[in-house]
C-alpha positions as CSV (number, residue, x, y, z in Angstrom):
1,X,-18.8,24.2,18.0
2,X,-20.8,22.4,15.5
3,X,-24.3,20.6,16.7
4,X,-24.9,17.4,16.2
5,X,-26.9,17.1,12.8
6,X,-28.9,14.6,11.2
7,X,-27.1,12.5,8.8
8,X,-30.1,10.0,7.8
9,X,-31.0,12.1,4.8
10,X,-30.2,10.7,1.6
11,X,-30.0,12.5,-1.8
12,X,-30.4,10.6,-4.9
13,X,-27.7,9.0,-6.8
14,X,-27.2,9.8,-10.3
15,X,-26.5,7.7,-13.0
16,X,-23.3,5.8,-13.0
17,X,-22.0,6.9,-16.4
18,X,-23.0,10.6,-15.6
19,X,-21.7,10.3,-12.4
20,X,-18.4,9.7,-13.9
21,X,-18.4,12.8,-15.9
22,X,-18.9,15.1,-12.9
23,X,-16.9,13.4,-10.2
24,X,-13.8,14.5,-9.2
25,X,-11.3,14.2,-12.4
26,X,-8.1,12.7,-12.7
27,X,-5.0,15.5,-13.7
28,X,-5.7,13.4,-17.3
29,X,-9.1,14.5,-17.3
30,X,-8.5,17.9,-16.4
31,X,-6.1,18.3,-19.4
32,X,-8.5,16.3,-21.6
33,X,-11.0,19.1,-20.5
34,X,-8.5,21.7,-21.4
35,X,-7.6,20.5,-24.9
36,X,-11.6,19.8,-25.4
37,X,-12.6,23.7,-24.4
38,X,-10.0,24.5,-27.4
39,X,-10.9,22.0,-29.8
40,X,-14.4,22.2,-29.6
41,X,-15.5,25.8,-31.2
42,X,-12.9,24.8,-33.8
43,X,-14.9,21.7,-34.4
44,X,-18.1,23.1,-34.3
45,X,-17.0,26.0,-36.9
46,X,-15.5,23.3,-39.0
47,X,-18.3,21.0,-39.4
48,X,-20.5,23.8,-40.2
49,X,-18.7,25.1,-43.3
50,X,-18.7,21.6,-44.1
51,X,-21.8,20.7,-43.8
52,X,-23.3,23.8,-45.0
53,X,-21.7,23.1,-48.1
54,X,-23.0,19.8,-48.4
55,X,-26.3,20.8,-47.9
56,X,-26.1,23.5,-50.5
57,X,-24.0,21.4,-52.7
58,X,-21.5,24.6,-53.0
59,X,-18.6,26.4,-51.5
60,X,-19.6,29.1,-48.9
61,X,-19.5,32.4,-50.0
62,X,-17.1,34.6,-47.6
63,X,-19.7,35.9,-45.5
64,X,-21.0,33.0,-44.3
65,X,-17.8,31.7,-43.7
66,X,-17.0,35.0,-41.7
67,X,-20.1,34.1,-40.0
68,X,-19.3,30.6,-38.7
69,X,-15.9,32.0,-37.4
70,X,-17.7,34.4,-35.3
71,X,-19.7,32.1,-34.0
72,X,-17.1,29.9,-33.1
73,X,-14.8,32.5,-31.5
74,X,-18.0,33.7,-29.2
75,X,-17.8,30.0,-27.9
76,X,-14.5,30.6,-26.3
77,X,-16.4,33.3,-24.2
78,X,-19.1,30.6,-23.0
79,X,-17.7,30.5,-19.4
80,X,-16.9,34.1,-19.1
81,X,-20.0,36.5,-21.0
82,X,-22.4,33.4,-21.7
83,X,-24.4,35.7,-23.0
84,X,-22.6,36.4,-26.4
85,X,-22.3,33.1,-27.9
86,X,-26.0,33.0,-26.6
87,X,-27.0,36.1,-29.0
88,X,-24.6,34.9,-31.3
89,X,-25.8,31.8,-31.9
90,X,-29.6,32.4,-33.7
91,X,-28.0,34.8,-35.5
92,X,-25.1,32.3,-37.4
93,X,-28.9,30.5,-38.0
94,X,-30.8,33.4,-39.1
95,X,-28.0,34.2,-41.7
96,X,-26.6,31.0,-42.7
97,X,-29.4,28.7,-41.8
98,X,-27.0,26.4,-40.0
99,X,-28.6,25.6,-36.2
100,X,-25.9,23.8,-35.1
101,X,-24.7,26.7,-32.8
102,X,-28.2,26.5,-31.3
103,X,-27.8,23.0,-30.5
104,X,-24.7,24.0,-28.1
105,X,-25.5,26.4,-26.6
106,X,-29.1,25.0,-25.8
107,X,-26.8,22.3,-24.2
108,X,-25.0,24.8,-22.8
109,X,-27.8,27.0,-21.2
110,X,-30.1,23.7,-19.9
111,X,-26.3,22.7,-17.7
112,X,-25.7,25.9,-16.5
113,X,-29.0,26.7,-15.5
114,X,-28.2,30.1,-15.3
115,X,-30.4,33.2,-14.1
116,X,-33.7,33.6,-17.1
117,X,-32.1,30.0,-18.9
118,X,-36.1,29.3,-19.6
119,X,-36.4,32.2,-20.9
120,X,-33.3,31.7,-23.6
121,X,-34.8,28.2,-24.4
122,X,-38.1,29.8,-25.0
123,X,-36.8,32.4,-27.1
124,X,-34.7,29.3,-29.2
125,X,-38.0,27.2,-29.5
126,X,-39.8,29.5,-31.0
127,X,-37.4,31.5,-33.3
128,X,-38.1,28.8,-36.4
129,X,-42.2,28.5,-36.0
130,X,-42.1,32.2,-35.8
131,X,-40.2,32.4,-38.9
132,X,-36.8,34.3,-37.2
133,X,-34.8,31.4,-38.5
134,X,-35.2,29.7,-41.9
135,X,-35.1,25.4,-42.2
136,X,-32.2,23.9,-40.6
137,X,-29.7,22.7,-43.7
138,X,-30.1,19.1,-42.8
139,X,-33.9,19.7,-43.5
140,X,-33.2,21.5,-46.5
141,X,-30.9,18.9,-47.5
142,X,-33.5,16.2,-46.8
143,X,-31.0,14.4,-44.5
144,X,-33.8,13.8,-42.2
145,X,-37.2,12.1,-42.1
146,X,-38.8,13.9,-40.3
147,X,-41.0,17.1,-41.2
148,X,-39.4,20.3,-40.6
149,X,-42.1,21.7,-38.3
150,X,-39.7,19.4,-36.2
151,X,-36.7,21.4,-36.1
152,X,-37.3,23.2,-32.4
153,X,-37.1,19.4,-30.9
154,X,-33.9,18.6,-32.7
155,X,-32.2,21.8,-32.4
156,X,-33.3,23.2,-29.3
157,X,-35.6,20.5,-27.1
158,X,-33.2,17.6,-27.7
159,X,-30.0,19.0,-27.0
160,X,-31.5,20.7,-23.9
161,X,-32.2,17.4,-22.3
162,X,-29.0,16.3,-22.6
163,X,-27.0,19.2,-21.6
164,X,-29.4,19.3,-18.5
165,X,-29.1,15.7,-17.5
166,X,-25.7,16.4,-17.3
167,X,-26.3,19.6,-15.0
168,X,-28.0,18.0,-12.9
169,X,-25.8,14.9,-12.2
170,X,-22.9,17.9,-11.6
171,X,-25.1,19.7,-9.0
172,X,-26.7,15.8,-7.3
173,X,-22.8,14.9,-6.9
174,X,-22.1,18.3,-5.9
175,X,-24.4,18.3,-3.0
176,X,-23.6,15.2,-1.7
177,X,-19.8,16.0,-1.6
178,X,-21.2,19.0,0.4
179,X,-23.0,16.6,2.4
180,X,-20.4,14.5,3.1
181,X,-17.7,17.5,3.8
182,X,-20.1,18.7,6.5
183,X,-20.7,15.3,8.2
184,X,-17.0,15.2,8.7
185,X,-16.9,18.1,9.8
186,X,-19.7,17.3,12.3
187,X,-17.7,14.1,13.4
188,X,-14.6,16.0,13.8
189,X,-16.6,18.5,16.1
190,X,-17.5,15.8,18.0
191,X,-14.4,14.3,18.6
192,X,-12.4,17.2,19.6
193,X,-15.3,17.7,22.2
194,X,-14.7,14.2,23.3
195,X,-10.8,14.6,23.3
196,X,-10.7,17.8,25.3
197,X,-13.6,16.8,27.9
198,X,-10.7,13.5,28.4
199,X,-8.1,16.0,28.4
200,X,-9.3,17.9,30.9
201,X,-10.7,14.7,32.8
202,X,-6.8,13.7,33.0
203,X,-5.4,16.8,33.7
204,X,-7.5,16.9,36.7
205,X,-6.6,13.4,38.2
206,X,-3.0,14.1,37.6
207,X,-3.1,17.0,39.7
208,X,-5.4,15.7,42.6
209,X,-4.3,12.1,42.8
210,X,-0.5,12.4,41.8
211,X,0.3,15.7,42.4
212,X,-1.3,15.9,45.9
213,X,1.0,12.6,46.3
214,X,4.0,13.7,45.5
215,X,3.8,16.7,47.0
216,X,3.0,15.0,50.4
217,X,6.0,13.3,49.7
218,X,8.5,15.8,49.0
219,X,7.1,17.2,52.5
220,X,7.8,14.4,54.5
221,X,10.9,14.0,52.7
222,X,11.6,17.9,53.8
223,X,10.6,17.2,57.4
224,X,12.7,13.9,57.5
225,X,15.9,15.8,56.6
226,X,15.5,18.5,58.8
227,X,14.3,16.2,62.3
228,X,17.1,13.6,61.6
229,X,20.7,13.1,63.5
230,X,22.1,10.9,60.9
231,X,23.9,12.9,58.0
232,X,23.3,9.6,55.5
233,X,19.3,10.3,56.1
234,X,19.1,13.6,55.7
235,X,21.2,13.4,52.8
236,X,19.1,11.0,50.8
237,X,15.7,13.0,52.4
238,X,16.9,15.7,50.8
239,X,17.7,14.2,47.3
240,X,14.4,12.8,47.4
241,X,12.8,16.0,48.8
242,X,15.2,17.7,45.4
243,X,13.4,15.1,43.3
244,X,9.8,15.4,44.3
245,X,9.9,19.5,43.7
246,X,11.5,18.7,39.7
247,X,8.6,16.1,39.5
248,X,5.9,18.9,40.9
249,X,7.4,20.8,38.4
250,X,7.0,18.0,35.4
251,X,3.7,17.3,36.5
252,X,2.3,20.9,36.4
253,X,4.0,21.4,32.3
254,X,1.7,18.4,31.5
255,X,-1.3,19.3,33.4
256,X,-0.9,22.9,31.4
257,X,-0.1,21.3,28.6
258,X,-3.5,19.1,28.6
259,X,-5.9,22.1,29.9
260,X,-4.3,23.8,26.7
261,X,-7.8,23.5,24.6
262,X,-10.9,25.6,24.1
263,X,-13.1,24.2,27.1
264,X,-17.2,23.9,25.8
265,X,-17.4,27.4,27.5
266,X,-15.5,28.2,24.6
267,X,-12.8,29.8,26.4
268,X,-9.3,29.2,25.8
269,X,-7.4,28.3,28.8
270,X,-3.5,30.4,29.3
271,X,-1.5,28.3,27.2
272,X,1.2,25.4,28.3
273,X,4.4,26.3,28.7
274,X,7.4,25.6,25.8
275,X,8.5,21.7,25.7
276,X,11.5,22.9,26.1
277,X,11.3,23.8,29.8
278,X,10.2,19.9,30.8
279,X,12.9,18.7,32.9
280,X,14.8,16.3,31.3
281,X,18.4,14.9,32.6
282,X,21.0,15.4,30.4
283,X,23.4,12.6,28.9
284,X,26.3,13.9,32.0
285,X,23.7,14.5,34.7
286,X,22.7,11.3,33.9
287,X,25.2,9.6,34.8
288,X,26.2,11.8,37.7
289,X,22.6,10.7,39.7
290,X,23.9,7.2,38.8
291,X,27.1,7.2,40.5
292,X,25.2,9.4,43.2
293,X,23.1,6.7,43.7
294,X,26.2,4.4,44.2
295,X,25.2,2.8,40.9
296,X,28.9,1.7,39.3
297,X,29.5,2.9,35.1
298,X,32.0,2.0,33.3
299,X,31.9,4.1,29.6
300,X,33.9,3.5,27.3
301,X,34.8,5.2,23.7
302,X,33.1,7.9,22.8
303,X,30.6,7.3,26.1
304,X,32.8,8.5,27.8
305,X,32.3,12.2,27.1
306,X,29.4,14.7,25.2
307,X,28.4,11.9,23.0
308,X,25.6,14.3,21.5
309,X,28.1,17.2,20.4
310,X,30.8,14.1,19.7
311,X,28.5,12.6,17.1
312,X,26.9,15.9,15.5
313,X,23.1,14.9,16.9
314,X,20.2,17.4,15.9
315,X,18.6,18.5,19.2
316,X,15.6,15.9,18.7
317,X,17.8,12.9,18.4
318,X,20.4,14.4,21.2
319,X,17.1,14.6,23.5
320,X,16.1,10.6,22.2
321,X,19.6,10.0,23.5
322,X,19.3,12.1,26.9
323,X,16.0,10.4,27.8
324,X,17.4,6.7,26.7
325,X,20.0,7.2,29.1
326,X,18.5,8.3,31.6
327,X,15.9,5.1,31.2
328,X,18.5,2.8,31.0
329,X,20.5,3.7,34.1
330,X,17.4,4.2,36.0
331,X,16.3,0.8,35.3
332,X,19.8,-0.8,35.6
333,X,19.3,1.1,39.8
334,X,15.7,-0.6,40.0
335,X,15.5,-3.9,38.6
336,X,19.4,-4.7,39.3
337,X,20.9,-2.9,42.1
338,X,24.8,-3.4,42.8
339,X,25.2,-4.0,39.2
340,X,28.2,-2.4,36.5
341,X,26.2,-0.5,33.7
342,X,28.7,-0.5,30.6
343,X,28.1,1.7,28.2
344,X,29.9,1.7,25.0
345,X,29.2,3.8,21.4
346,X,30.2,3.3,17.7
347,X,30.1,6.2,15.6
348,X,29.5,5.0,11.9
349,X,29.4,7.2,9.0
350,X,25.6,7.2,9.0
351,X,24.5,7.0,12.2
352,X,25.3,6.2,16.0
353,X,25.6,3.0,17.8
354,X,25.1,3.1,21.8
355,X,24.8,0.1,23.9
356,X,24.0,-0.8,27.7
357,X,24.7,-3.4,29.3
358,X,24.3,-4.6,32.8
359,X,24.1,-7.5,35.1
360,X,20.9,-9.3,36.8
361,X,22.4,-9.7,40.8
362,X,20.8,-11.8,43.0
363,X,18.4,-10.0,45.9
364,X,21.1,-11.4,48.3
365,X,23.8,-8.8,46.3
366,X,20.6,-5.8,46.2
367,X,20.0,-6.7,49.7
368,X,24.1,-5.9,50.6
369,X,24.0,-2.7,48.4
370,X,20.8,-1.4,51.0
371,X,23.1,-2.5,53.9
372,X,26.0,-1.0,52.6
373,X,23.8,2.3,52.9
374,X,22.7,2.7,49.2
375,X,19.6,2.9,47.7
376,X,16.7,0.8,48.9
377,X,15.9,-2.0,46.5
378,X,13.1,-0.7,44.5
379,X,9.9,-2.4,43.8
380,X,10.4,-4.8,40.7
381,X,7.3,-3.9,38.8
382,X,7.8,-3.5,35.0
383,X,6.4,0.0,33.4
384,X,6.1,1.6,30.1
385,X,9.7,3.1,29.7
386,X,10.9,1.0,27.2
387,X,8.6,1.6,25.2
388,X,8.0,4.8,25.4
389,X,11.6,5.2,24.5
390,X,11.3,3.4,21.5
391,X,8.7,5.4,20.5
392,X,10.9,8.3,20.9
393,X,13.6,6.4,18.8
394,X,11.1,5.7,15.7
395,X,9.8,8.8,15.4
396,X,13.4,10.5,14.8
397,X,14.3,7.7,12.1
398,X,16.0,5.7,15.1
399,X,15.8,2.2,16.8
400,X,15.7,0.8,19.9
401,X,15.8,-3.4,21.2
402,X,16.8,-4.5,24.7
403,X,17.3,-8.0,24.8
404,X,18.6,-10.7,27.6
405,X,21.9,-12.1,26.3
406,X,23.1,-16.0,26.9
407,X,25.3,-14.9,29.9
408,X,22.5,-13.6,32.2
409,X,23.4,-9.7,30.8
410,X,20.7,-7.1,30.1
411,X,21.8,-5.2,26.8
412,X,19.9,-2.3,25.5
413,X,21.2,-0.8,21.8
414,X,20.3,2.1,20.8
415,X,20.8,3.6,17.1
416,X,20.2,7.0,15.8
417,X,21.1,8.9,12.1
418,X,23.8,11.5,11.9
C-alpha cells in the first residue's frame, strides 16, 4: 500500500514554447520527428559543402567532400554511440575548417547531458585558442563582425545554451509527469483502501443484521410447519422456510463476494464463489412460483415456452430476461394481488420485444385472494427492482420502461438484441 505523500511541492514550470517541444507529441509530431532525424545530417552535410565553397570561393576538392559525408553519416549514430559523431565532429573542423558539426553536437551533448558532457564542451572550447582547429570559414570569409578569438562562443558556447535549455525543459516536464503519475497513484491507493474498509463494513452488516434475520426466520418458518395441524400452513411454512435457506444462500455469495479484497493486513481473503452459482429463477421456474403462489398468467406467443432458446439470447441477455421476469411477476404478487399477469413477446429480426401487463385490484379483491387462502397481501412499499433491472437491461444494449396505461393497467416492456 502506498503512504500518503506530500503533494504541496511544486517544481518549476518551463517556458511555454519549450514546453511544447517536449510535451507529449501528437502521432504528427512523432513522424515530423522521424522525417527530421533523417533529414537533418543530410542538411547539415549539404550546407557545409555549400558553404565551404562559398567561403573558399571554389568547389571542394574530393576529400573534403568525403569528409563532410562522414561527418554526416556519424550523426545518424547520435542516439546510439554518441560518442562517434562526438570525435567525429572536431575532426571535419580540424581538416576542412567547417565548425558547423561542432555546433550540433555541442547542442547535442548540453541536451543530453550525458556522463563527462563538461568535459566534451571543455575539450570543444578550447580546441580553436589552442590552435587544434583553424578559423571557422564564416570568419575566414569575413561573414561575421566579430573578431575570431570569438569563434568558441559561436561554435561551441552558443549552441550549448540552446541545446541545454531545451534539456532541461524535457527533464522539468519529465519530472512533473512523474510527479503527477505518482500522485495518482497515491490517490488510487487511497481509494481502494477506502473502498475495501466500506466493503468489508457492508459485508459485515449484511451478515449480522440480515442474515441473522432471515435466518431466524427460515427457523420459525421450520418450527411453524412442523407444530402445525393445518396442511395449508405447513405448506406455505415450508415454502417460506424453502425460500429463506436459497436467500441464506444469496446472501453468503455477496458477503464472499465483498470480503473478496486484500484487507490493510494485506492478506487476501479465500475468494467469492463464480456468479454463476447466485440463485437466480429461471424464465419457467418463474412462472411456476407464480402460479404456486395462486398468481393467474396468461402467456401468449412465444411467452409461452423457452423464450431465451426461442429467440437465440446470449447467456447475459437470457439472464436480463430471467431476472426481468422474475421482477415483474413478483411485483405483479405484491403490489396487485388477485390480478392476470399477461405476458406477450415479439420476435423482430433485430431484437426481442417482451411485455407485462397486469391489473391494479382494489385491497377489497387482495383482501378475498388472503381469504381465499393465498398469499398474504404484502406490504406496498416501493423498492429498487425496477431499476436495478434496467440497469441490467442497458448494460447488455437493452431497454427497459414500465408505464401506467389509460385503463388502470401496469405494463412493463422489455427489449433486448438478438
Amino acid at each position: 500500500m502506498i503512504s500518503n505523500m506530500s503533494t504541496d511541492s511544486t517544481i518549476d514550470r518551463p517556458l511555454r514554447p519549450l514546453e511544447r517541444l517536449v510535451e507529449t507529441p501528437s502521432d504528427r509530431l512523432r513522424r515530423i520527428a522521424r522525417i527530421g532525424a533523417v533529414v537533418l545530417p543530410v542538411a547539415v552535410t549539404g550546407y557545409s559543402v555549400w558553404y565551404d565553397a562559398l567561403a573558399a570561393r571554389a568547389a571542394p576538392d574530393l576529400l573534403q567532400v568525403l569528409v563532410f559525408v562522414i561527418g554526416g553519416l556519424s550523426l545518424y549514430a547520435v542516439h546510439r554511440w554518441p560518442l562517434l559523431p562526438t570525435a567525429v565532429a572536431p575532426i571535419v573542423w580540424a581538416m576542412t575548417g567547417s565548425c558547423s558539426f561542432v555546433v550540433v553536437m555541442s547542442a547535442v551533448v548540453a541536451a543530453r547531458r550525458g556522463r563527462g558532457w563538461w568535459v566534451v564542451l571543455g575539450v570543444f572550447t578550447v580546441l580553436h585558442p589552442l590552435g587544434l582547429v583553424p578559423d571557422p570559414c564564416m570568419f575566414r570569409a569575413g561573414h561575421v563582425a566579430v573578431p575570431a578569438e570569438s569563434a568558441p562562443l559561436v561554435a561551441v558556447v552558443l549552441p550549448a545554451l540552446v541545446g541545454g535549455a531545451v534539456g532541461e525543459a524535457r527533464r522539468v516536464v519529465g519530472a512533473r509527469e512523474e510527479r503527477l503519475r505518482l500522485q495518482a497513484a497515491a490517490a488510487a491507493a487511497r481509494a481502494a483502501d477506502v473502498v475495501a474498509q466500506e466493503r468489508l463494513r457492508l459485508s459485515r452488516d449484511l451478515h449480522d443484521v440480515v442474515g441473522q434475520g432471515v435466518s431466524r426466520m427460515t427457523l420459525h418458518a421450520t418450527a411453524l410447519a412442523a407444530q402445525s395441524d393445518d396442511e395449508a400452513t405447513r405448506r406455505l411454512a415450508t415454502r417460506i422456510a424453502d425460500s429463506g435457506a436459497g436467500l441464506l444462500e444469496d446472501l453468503h455469495f455477496v458477503v464472499g463476494l465483498l470480503r473478496s479484497t486484500e484487507a490493510q493486513s494485506g492478506t487476501r481473503q479465500p475468494a467469492a464463489p463464480d456468479a454463476a452459482t447466485l440463485a437466480t429463477p429461471s424464465w419457467q421456474e418463474s412462472f411456476d412460483a407464480a402460479l404456486e403462489d395462486g398468481q393467474d398468467v396468461v402467456r401468449r406467443g412465444p411467452a409461452a415456452g423457452p423464450l431465451a432458446r426461442t429467440a437465440g439470447l446470449d447467456t447475459r441477455c437470457a439472464a436480463v430476461l430471467d431476472a426481468v421476469a422474475a421482477e415483474a411477476l413478483h411485483n405483479a404478487r405484491k403490489h396487485a394481488p388477485g390480478s392476470v399477469v399477461e405476458v406477450t413477446a415479439a420476435l423482430l429480426p433485430d431484437r426481442l420485444e417482451v411485455t407485462f401487463r397486469n391489473a391494479f385490484p382494489s385491497r377489497s379483491d387482495a383482501a378475498g385472494v388472503a381469504a381465499r387462502g393465498g398469499l398474504p397481501d404484502a406490504r406496498r412499499t416501493g423498492g429498487h427492482g425496477l431499476a436495478v433491472a434496467a440497469e441490467r437491461a442497458a448494460e447488455v444494449g437493452g431497454l427497459l420502461r414500465h408505464t401506467r396505461t389509460p385503463d388502470g393497467r401496469f405494463r412493463l416492456d422489455l427489449e433486448l438484441p438478438r
